[in-house]
C-alpha positions in Angstrom: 35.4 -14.4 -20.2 35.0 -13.7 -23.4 32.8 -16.5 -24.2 30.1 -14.9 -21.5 30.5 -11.4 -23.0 29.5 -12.7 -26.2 26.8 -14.9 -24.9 25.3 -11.7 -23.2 25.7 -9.5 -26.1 24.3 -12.1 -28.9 20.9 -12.8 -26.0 17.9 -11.7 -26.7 17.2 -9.9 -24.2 20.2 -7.6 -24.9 19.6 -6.9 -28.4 16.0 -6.4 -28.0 16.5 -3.8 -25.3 19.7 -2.4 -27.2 17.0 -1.2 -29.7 14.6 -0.2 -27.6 17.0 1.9 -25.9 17.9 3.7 -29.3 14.3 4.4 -29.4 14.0 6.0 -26.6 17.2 7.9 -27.7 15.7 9.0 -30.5 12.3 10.5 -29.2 14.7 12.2 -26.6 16.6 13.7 -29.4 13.4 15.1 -31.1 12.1 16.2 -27.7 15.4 18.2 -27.1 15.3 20.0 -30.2 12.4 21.8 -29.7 14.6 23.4 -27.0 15.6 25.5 -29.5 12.2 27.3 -30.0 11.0 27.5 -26.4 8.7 29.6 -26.8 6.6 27.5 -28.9 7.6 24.2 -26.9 6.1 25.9 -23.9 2.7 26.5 -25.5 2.6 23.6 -26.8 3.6 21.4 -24.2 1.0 23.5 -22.3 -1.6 22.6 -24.5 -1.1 19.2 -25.4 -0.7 18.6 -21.5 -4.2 19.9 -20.6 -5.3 17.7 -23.7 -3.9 14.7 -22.8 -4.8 15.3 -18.6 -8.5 15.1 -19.4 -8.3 12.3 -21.6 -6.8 10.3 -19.2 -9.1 11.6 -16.5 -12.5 10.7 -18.9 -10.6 7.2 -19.0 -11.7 3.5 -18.0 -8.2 3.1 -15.8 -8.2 3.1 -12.1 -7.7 7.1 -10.7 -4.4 6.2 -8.9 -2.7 4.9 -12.4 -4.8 8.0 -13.8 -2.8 10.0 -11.4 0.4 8.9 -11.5 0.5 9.4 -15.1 -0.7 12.9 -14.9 2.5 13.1 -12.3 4.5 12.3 -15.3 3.0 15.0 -18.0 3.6 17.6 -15.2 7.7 16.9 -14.9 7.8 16.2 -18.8 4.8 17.2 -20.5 5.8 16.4 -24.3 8.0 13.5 -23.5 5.5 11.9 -21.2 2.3 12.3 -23.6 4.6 9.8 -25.9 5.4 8.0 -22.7 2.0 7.5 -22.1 0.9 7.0 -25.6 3.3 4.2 -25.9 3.3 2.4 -22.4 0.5 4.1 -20.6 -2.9 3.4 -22.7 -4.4 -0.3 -22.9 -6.8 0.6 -26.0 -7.4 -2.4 -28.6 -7.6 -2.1 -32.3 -10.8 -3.4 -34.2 -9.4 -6.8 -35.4 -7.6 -7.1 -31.4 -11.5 -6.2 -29.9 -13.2 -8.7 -32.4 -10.7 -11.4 -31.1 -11.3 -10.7 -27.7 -15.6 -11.0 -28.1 -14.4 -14.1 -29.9 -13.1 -15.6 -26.7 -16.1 -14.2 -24.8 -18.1 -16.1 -26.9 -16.4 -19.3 -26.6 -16.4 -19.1 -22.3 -20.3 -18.7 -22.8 -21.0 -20.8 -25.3 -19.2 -23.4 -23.7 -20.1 -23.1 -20.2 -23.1 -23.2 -18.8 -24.4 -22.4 -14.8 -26.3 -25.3 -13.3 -29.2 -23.2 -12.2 -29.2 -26.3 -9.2 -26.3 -24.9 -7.7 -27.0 -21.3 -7.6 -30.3 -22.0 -5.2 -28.4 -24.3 -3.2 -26.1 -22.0 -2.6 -28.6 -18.8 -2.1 -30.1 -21.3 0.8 -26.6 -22.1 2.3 -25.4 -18.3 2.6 -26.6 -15.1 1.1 -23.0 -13.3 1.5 -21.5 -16.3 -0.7 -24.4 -16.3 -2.9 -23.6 -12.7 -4.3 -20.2 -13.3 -4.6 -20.7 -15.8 -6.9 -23.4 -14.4 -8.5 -21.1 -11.7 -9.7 -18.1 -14.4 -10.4 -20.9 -15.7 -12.7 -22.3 -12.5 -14.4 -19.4 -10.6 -14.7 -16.5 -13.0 -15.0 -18.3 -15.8 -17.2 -17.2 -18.0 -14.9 -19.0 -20.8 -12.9 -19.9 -21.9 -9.2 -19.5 -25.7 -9.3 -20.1 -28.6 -7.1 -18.9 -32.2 -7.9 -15.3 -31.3 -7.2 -12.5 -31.8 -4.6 -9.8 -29.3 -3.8 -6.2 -30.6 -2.6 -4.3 -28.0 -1.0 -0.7 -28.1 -2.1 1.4 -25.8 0.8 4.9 -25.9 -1.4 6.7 -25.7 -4.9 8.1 -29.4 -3.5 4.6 -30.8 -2.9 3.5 -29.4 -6.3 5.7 -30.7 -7.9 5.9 -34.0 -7.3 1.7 -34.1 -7.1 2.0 -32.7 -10.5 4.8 -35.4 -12.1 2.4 -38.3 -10.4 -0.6 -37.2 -12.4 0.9 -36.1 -15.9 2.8 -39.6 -16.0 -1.0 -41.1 -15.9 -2.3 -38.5 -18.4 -4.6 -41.0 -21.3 -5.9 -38.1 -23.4 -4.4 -34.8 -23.2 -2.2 -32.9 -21.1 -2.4 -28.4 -21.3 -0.2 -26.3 -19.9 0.0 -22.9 -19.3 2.8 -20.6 -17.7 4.7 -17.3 -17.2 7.7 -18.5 -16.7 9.9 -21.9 -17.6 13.3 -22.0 -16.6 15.6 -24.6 -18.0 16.7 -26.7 -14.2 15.7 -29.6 -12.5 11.9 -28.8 -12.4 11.4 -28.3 -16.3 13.8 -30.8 -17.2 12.0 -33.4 -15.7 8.5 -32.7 -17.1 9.7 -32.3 -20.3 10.9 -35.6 -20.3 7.3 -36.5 -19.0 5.7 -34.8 -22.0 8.4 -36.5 -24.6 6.8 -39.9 -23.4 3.4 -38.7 -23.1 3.3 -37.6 -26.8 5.0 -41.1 -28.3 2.0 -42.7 -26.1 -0.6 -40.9 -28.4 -1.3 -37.8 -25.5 -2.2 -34.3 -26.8 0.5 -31.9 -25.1 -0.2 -28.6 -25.7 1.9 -26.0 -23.7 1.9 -21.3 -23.7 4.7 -19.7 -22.1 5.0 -15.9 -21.9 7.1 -14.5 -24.2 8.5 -11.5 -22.1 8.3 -13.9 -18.7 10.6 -16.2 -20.4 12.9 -14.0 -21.9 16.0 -14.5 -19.8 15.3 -18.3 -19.8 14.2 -19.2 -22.7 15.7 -19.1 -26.3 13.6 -17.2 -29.3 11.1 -19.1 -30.5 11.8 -22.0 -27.9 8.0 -23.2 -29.4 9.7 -24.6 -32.4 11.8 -26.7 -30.0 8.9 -28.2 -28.1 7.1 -28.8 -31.3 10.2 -31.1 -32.7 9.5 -33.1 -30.0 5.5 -33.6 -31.3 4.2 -31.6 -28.0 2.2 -28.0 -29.6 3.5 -25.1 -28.4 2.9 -21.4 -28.6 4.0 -18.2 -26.9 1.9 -15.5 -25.7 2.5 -12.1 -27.1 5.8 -12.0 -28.7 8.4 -9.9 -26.7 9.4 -7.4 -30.2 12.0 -4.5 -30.4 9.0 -2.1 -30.7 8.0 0.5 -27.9 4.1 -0.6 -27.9 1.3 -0.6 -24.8 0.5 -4.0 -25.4 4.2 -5.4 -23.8 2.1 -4.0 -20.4 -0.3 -7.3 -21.3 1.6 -10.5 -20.3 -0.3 -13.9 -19.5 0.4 -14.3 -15.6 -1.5 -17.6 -15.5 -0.8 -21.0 -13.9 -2.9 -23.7 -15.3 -2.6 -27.5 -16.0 -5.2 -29.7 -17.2 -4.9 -33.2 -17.7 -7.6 -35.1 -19.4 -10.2 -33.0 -18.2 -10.2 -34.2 -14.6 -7.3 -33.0 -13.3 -6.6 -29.2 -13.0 -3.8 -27.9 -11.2 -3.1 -23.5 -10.4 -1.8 -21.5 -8.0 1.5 -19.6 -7.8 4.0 -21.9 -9.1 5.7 -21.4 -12.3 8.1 -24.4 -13.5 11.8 -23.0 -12.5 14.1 -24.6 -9.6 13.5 -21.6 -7.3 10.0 -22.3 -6.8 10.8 -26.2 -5.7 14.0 -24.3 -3.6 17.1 -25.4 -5.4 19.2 -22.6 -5.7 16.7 -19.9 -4.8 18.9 -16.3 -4.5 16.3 -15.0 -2.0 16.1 -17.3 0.7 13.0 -20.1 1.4 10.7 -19.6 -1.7 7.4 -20.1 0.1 4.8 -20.6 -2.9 1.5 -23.0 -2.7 -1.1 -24.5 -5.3 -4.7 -26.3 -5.8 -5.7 -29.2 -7.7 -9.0 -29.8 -8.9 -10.6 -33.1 -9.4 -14.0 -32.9 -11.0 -16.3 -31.3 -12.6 -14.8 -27.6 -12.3 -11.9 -28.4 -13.9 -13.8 -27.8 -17.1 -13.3 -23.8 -16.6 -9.4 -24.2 -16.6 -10.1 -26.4 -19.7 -12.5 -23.9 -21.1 -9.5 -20.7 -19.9 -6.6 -22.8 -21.4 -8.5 -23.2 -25.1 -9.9 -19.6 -25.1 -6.2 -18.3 -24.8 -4.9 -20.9 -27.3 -7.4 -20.0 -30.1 -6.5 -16.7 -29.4 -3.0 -16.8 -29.9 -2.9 -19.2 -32.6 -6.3 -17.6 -34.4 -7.8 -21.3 -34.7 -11.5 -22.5 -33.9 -11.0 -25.8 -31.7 -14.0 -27.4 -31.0 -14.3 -27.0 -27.0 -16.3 -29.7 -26.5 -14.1 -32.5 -28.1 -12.2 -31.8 -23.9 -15.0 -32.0 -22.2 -15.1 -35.6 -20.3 -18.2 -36.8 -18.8 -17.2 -37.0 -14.8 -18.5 -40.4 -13.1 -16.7 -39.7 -9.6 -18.5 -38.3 -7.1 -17.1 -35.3 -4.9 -18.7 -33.3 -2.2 -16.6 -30.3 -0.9 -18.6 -27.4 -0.8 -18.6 -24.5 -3.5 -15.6 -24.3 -6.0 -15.6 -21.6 -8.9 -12.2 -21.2 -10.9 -12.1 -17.3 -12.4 -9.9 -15.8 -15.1 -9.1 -12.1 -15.5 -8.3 -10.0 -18.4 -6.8 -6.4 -18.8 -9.2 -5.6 -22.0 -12.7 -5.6 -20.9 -12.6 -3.2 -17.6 -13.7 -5.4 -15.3 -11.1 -6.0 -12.4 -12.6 -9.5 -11.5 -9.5 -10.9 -9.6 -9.6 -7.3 -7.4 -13.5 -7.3 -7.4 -13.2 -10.8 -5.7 -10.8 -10.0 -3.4 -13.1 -6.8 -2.2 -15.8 -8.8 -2.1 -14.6 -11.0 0.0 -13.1 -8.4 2.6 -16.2 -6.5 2.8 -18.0 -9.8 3.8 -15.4 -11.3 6.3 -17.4 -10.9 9.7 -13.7 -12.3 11.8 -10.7 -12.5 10.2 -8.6 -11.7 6.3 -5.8 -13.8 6.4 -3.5 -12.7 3.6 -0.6 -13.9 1.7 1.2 -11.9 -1.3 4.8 -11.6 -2.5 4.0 -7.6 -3.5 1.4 -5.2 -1.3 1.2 -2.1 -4.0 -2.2 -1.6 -3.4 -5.1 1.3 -5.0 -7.5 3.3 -2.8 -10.4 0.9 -2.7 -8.2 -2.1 -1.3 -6.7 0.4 1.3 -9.9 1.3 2.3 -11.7 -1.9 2.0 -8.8 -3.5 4.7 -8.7 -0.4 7.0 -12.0 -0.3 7.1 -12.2 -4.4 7.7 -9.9 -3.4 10.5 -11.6 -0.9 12.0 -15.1 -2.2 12.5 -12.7 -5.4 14.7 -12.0 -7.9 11.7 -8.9 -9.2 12.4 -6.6 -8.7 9.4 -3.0 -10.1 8.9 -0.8 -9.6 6.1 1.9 -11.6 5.2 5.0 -10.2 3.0 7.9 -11.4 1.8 11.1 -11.1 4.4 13.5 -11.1 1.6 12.0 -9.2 -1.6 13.1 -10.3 -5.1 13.0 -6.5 -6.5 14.4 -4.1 -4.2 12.4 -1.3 -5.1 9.3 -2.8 -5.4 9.9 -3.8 -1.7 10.8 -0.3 -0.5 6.7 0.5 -2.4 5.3 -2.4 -0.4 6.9 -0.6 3.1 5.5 2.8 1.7 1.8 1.5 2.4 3.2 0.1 6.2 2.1 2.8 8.3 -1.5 3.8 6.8 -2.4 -0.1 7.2 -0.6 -0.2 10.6 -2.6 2.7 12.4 -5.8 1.1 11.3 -5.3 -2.0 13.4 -4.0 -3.9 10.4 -0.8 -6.6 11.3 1.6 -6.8 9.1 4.5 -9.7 8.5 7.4 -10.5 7.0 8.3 -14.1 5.6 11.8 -14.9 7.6 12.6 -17.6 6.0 12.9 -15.5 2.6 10.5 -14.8 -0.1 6.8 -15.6 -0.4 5.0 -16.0 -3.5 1.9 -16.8 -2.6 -1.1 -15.2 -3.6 -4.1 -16.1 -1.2 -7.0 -14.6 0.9 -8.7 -16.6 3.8 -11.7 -15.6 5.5 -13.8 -16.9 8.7 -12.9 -20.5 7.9 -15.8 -20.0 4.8 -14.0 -18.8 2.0 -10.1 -19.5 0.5 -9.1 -18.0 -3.1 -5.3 -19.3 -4.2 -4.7 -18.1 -7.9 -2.4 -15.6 -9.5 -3.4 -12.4 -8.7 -0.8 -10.6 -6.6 -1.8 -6.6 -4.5 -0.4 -4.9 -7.4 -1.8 -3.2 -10.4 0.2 -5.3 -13.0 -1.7 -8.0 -11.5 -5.3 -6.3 -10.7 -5.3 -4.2 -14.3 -2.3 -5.3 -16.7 -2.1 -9.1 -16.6 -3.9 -12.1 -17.4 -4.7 -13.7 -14.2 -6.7 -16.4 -12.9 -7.9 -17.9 -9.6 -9.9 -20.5 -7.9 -12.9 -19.1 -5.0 -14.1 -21.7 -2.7 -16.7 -22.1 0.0 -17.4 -24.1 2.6 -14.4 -26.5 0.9 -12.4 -29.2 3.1 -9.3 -27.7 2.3 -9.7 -24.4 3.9 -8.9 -25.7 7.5 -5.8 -26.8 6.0 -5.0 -23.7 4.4 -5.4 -21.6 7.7 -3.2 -23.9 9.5 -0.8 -23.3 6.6 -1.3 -19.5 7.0 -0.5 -19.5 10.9 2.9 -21.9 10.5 4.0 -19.3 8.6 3.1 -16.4 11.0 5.0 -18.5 13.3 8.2 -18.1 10.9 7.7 -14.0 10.4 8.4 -11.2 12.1 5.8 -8.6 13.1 6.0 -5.4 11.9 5.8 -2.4 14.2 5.7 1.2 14.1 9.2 2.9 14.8 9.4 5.6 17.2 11.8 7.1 16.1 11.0 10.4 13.6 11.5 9.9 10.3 14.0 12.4 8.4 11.6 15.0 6.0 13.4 13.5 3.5 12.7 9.5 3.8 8.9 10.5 4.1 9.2 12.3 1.0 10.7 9.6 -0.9 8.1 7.2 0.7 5.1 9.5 -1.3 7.0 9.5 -4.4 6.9 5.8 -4.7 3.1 6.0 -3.6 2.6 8.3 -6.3 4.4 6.2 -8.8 3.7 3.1 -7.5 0.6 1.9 -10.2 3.7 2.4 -13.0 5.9 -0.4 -11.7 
């Protein structure tokens, strides 16, 4: 017993937040002594509130986040201005901004469009045309062709696709993650990646500092670097109330030797391959890429890499000159970043609800959604588009659950169907429209995901896979349980906490 008290206390997780905590006590403590001259608190606060109100209103930030943090400078005006200062802002120094045009730089200068493919695709379909067109304009990222998708349907299936190829990695293996957990899954690739690096392979591998907190040690790169593979983590979780903890690399990426890319949901812990999972089934799915498009997830994985570690690798060194020969439509892997105001992974998702013509299949573990996506799906709904929804049946966070039921009845009256997973908890994050289009990536219906993290995706059109992926999508329907309206009157009481977590919902 002891033992575990003093392995809680010495974690840390426990000291960090320990700290943070006497933060917090501390502003609290200043904040409460200007009790004592009320007077001037009051103006003040007053002051400072209306201040702070229209900066945030003249912001960049989406208007429901804008409002909820105006909710808190109303119920504690001086407290919440530092609140908001600390947690609330997503501003970047001058020597952050230059790094980030840095990276911009790179994912231009080292991708190019193949004018070829744009016109093919402007002939094929109009609709799918634009949508890439703005993946390519606004996202720097690229429509290829030469590639073939492989759907993988579970953490099991990803898995062991993912052992086969990185025991036949020649060159170089990348690997990027939110979260590694210590268990079967990790145990095992490690050992891969051991052998891989005595066999002369590159292994480079980013974790998320904060996403890896509770299972990884401090400075667990060190460990991995003893072993020969390079390792860094991405924005080091520090006792320090700062904005930029908000800004956590949410990615899933593999790339091995250039040819092979895998992404999707899955991050390497046991619960995603279903061994000791706390919340039931743990229904997650992936994509690997064979071909030419796996150059963006080689072009994402070294832009993030020079970023953290402040070097200058030569892109094209990776780049492998593709001899196979694929034909499966329209493939275009995106990235997202919280820095440059441009919601691509959200953007993409609108797009492709305001072009879906029959159906929006949809898949995601948390449905905390702004304005625009409300409207864009009740609308879809209204004009007969057949929208489904699938949730989790079990949640992993309790009150990010009861946020998700918040948005039931709005969606429900507009003729949108709503499910929950059974089984347990779904992870997936994917969108599936009139048999044309599939998107399988990282981005979940939340804000963290659509404004805070770094995200990325894969679009495809007209692929082979997205047959597969429907009949994937209505197994699983198969295993939920519709959601209906309840008769019954809600108590004054339970709607009223339902609005509260609407209002607050763009803060958790």
């Amino acid at each position: 017993m002891l033992k575990k008290i003093l392995n809680v206390v010495t974690h840390r997780a426990f000291i960090v937040s320990l700290l943070i905590l006497l933060q917090i006590i501390f502003i609290l403590s200043i904040v409460l002594d200007f009790n004592d001259y009320y007077v001037y608190y009051y103006v003040l606060s007053e002051i400072l509130g209306i201040l702070m109100t229209f900066y945030i209103i003249g912001g960049n930030s989406n208007p429901g986040y804008k409002i909820a943090w105006i909710v808190v400078l109303l119920i504690i005006p001086i407290l919440g201005i530092i609140i908001y200062l600390i947690f609330g802002g997503n501003q970047l120094g001058k020597h952050e901004k230059k790094r980030l045009k840095e990276i911009y730089y790179k994912e231009v200068k080292y991708n190019a469009q193949d004018i070829k493919i744009m016109e093919k695709l402007k002939m094929e379909s109009k609709d799918a045309y634009m949508q890439a067109h703005y993946i390519q304009s606004f996202g720097h990222d690229y429509i290829y062709q030469n590639t073939e998708a492989s759907y993988l349907k579970d953490g099991n299936n990803y898995f062991e696709t993912l052992k086969e190829k990185l025991l036949n990695a020649k060159k170089f293996i990348f690997m990027e993650f939110f979260i590694i957990k210590p268990g079967n899954m990790w145990d095992s690739i490690l050992e891969i990646l051991k052998t891989k690096v005595k066999e002369g392979v590159e292994v480079r591998l980013i974790y998320d500092d904060l996403g890896c907190i509770f299972s990884l040690p401090n400075k667990y790169y060190q460990t991995l670097e003893s072993y020969g593979i390079k390792a860094c983590s991405f924005n080091n979780f520090v006792p320090f109330l700062r904005n930029r903890v908000n800004n956590r690399d949410h990615r899933k990426i593999v790339v091995i030797d250039g040819v092979i890319g895998f992404t999707g949901g899955i991050n390497i812990a046991d619960e995603y391959i279903n061994k000791g999972s706390k919340f039931g089934y743990w229904k997650d799915n992936g994509l690997m890429l064979k071909g030419d498009a796996v150059w963006s997830l080689t072009v994402q994985f070294l832009a993030m890499w020079d970023y953290i570690n402040k070097t200058d690798d030569n892109f094209l060194t990776y780049k492998i000159n593709n001899q196979e020969l694929y034909l499966d439509g329209f493939i275009a892997p995106y990235d997202d970043n919280p820095w440059d105001h441009e919601a691509i992974g959200e953007n993409i998702y609108l797009n492709l609800i305001n072009k879906a013509k029959k159906y929006i299949y949809i898949t995601t573990p948390y449905l905390i959604i702004d304005s625009e996506m409300s409207t864009a799906l009740q609308l879809a709904a209204k004009n007969g588009v057949d929208v489904k929804i699938i949730v989790p049946g079990i949640p992993d966070k309790k009150i990010v659950n009861m946020v998700t039921k918040s948005y039931y009845e709005e969606l429900i009256k507009a003729g949108i169907e709503i499910y929950e997973y059974t089984p347990g908890f779904i992870h997936e994050k994917m969108f599936i429209i009139d048999d044309e289009y599939v998107t399988i990536g990282t981005v979940n219906l939340d804000y963290r995901s659509l404004y805070l993290h770094f995200e990325c995706g894969v679009w495809l059109y007209q692929s082979k896979i997205v047959k597969e992926v429907k009949e994937d999508y209505l197994k699983t329907i198969d295993e939920s349980t519709k959601v209906y309206l309840t008769k019954k009157k809600r108590s004054y009481l339970y709607r009223l906490w339902m609005q509260i977590l609407k209002a607050f919902a763009p803060l958790m």
